[in-house]
PAZAZA-360359 format. One record per residue (C-alpha): x, y negated, z negated. Coordinates in steps of 0.25 Angstrom, whole numbers, plus 5000, padded with zeros to 4 digits. Example, Ala and Ser with C-alpha at 12.3 -4.5 7.8 and 13.67 -1.06 7.14 Angstrom:
<recs>
{x 5049 | y 5018 | z 4969};
{x 5055 | y 5004 | z 4971};
</recs>
This chain:
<recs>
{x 5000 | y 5000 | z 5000};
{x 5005 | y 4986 | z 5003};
{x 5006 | y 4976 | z 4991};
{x 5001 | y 4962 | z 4994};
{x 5012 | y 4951 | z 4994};
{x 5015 | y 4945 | z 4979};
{x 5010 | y 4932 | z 4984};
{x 5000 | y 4929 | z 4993};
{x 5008 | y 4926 | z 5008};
{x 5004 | y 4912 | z 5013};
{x 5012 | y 4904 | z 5022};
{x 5020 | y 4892 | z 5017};
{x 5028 | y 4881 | z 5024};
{x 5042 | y 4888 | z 5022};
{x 5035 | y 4901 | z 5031};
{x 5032 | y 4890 | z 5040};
{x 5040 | y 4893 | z 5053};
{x 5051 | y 4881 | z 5057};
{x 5045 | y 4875 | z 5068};
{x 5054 | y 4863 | z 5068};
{x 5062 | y 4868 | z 5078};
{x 5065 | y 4858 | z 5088};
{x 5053 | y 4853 | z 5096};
{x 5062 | y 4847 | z 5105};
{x 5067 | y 4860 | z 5109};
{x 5053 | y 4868 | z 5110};
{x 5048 | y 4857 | z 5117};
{x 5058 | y 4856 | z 5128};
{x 5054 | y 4871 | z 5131};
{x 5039 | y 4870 | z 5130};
{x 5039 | y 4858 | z 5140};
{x 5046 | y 4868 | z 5150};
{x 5037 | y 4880 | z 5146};
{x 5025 | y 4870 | z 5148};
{x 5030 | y 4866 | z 5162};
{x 5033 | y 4879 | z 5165};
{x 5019 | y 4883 | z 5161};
{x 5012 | y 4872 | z 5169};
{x 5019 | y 4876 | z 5182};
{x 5013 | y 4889 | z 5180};
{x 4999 | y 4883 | z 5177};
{x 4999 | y 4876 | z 5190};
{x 5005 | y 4887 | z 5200};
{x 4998 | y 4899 | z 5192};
{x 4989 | y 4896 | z 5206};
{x 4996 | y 4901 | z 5215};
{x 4999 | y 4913 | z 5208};
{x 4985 | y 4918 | z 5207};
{x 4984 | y 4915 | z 5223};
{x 4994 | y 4924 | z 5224};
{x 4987 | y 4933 | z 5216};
{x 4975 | y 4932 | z 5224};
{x 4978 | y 4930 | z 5236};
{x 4992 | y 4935 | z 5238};
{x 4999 | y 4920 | z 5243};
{x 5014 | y 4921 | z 5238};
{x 5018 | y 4910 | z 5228};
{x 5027 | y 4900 | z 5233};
{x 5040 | y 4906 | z 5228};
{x 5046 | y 4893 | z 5221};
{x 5033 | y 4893 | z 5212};
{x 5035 | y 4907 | z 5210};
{x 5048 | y 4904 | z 5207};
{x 5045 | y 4892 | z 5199};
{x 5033 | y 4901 | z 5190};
{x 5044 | y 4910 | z 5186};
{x 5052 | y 4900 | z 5181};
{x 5039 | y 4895 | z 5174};
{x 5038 | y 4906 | z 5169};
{x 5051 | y 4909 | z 5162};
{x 5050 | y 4895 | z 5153};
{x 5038 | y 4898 | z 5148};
</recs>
């Protein structure tokens, strides 16, 4: 049988995790993934008129989407 805890587990500020980690940093990497994301908003058309109608994708979007798709 498993005892309950001694004390009653609640979260307190020093379980908090640091999130203070530069902003500046995350930021610069979330403006890129937000970019990369967008550019595959708009040009997600094209794939599905490949899907349903078989016309290629220009092969610099192709090229373009995969590279999207790596930041993100």
């Amino acid at each position: 049988m498993i005892s309950p805890p001694a004390r009653p587990v609640t979260p307190t500020v020093e379980d908090d995790l640091d999130f203070s980690l530069s902003k500046k940093t995350l930021t610069g990497l979330d403006q890129k993934a937000n970019e990369a994301r967008e550019y595959l908003r708009q040009t997600d058309w094209l794939v599905v008129r490949k899907l349903e109608t078989g016309k290629e994708v220009p092969a610099d979007v192709a090229e373009k989407r995969a590279e999207a798709r790596s930041l993100i």
